[in-house]
C-alpha positions in Angstrom: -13.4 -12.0 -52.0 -10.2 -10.4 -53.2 -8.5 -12.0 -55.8 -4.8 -13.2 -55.9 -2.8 -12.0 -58.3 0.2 -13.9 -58.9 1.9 -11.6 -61.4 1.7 -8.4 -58.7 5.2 -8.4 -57.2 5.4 -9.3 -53.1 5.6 -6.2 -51.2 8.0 -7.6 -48.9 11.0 -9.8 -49.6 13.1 -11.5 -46.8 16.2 -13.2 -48.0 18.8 -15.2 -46.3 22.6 -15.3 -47.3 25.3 -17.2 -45.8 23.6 -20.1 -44.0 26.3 -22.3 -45.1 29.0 -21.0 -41.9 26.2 -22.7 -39.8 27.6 -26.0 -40.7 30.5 -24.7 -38.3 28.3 -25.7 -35.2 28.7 -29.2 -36.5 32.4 -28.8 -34.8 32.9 -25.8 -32.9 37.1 -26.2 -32.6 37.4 -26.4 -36.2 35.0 -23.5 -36.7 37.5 -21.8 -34.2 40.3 -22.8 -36.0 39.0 -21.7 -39.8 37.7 -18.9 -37.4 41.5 -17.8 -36.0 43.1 -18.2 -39.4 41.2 -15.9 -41.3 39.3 -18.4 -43.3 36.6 -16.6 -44.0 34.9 -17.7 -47.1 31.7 -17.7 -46.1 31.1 -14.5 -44.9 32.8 -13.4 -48.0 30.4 -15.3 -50.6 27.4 -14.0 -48.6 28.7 -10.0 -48.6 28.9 -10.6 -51.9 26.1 -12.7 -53.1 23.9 -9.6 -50.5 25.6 -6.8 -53.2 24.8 -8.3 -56.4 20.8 -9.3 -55.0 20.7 -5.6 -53.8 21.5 -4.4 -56.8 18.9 -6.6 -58.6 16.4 -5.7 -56.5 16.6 -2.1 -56.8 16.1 -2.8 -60.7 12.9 -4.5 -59.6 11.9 -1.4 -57.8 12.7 -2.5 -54.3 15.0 -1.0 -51.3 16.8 -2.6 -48.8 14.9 -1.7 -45.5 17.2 -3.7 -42.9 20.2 -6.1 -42.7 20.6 -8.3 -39.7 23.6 -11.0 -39.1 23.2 -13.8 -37.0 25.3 -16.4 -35.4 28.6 -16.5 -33.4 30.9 -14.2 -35.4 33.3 -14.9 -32.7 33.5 -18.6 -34.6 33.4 -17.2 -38.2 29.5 -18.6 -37.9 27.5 -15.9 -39.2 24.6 -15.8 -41.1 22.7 -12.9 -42.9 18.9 -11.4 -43.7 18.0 -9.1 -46.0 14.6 -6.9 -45.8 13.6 -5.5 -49.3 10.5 -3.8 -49.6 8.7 -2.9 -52.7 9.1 1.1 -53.5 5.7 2.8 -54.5 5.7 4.3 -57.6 3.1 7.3 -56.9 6.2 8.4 -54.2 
């Protein structure tokens, strides 16, 4: 029976930045409208919340191993994930 660790980090990390623009489906027009007059806060926040994590995380020994957005950008509704993956130390 193998034994769980819980201080051994996870190998693979999936985070998730930016969810808040999905509250733009709630009303589509006034997504549009934020959308067409460069509102763009939430995009913003989650670019930047994405560089500080990724910086944290290579301290923690991990690499970013792909970065997907999701949503309607057309509507300013975009949402982010980030793949970390633990780096091996005998490499």
């Amino acid at each position: 029976m193998a034994s769980s660790n819980k201080a051994e980090p996870r190998r693979v990390v999936v985070k998730t930045y930016g969810r808040g623009g999905l509250l733009g489906v709630l009303s589509l027009p006034f997504a549009f409208l934020m959308a067409s007059r460069g509102m763009r806060g939430w995009q913003e926040t989650a670019i930047r919340d994405m560089e500080e994590d990724g910086v944290a995380m290579a301290r923690r020994g991990y690499r970013i191993v792909s970065t997907d957005e999701h949503g309607m950008p057309v509507f300013g509704i975009t949402y982010y994930t980030v793949k970390y993956e633990l780096v091996d130390s005998a490499t």
